[in-house]
C-alpha positions as CSV (number, residue, x, y, z in Angstrom):
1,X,17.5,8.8,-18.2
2,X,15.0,9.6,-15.0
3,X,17.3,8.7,-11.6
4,X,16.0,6.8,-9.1
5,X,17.0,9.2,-6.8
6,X,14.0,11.5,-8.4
7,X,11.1,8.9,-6.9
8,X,13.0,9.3,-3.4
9,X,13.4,12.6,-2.8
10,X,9.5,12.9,-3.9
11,X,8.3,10.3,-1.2
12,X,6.6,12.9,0.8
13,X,4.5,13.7,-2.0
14,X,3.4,10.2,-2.2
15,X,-0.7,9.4,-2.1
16,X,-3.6,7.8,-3.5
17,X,-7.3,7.7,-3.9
18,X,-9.8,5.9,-1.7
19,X,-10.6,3.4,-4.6
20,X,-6.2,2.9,-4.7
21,X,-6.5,2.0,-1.1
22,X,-9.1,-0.4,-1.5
23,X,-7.2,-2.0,-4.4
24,X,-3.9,-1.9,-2.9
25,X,-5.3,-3.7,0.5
26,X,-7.2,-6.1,-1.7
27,X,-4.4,-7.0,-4.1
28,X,-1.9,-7.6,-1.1
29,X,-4.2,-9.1,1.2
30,X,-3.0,-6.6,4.1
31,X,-4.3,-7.7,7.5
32,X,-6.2,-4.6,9.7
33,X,-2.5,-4.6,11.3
34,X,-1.3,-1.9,8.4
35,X,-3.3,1.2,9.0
36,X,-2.1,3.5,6.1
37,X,-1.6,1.7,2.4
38,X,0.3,4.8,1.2
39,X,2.9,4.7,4.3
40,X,3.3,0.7,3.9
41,X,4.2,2.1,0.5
42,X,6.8,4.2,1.2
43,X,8.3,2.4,3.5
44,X,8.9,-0.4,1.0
45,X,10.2,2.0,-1.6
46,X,13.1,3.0,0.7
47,X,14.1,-0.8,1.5
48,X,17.5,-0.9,0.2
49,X,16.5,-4.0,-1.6
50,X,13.6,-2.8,-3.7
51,X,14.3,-2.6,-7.6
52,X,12.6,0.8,-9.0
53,X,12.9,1.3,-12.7
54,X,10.6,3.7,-15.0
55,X,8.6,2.8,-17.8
56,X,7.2,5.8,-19.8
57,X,4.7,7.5,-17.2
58,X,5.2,4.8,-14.4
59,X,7.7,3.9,-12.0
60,X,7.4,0.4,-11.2
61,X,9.4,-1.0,-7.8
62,X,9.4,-4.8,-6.7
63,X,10.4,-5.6,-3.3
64,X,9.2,-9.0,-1.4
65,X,7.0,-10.5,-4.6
66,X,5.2,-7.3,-4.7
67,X,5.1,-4.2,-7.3
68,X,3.8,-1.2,-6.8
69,X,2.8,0.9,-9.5
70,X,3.0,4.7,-9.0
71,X,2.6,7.5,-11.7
72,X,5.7,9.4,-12.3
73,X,4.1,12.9,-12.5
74,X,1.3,13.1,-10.0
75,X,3.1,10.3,-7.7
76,X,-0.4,9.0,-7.3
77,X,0.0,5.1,-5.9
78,X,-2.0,3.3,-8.7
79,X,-1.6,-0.1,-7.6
80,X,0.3,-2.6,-6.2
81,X,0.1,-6.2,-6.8
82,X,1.4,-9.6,-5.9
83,X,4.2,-10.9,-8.3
């Protein structure tokens, strides 16, 4: 069983590509008013109210009709959609 806690205490090693940014601004519709994608990320992560669960090499956390998809071993943001 992987703890939650284990996605937390790796926040700082939290990132994406250039083509993850794109998709996570597209997918989200974020206005110019969010400068960094992968700090909007974290900062949802660590809402008390976000529900993070892992599925094989994913973790997968919902919070506000949103999920964000992050790989579990590189913590690479791959995407983050709208519910």
């Amino acid at each position: 069983m992987t703890s939650k806690n284990e996605l937390i205490e790796s926040l700082k090693l939290l990132h994406t590509t250039p083509m993850g940014r794109e998709r996570i601004r597209k997918n989200l519709l974020l206005g110019e008013e969010i400068e960094d994608e992968v700090t909007w990320c974290r900062k949802k992560i660590l809402l008390p109210e976000a529900a993070l669960s892992r599925r094989g090499k994913n973790w997968y956390i919902e919070i506000e009709n949103c999920i964000i998809t992050v790989n579990a071993y590189s913590y690479t943001i791959i995407t983050a959609h709208k519910k």
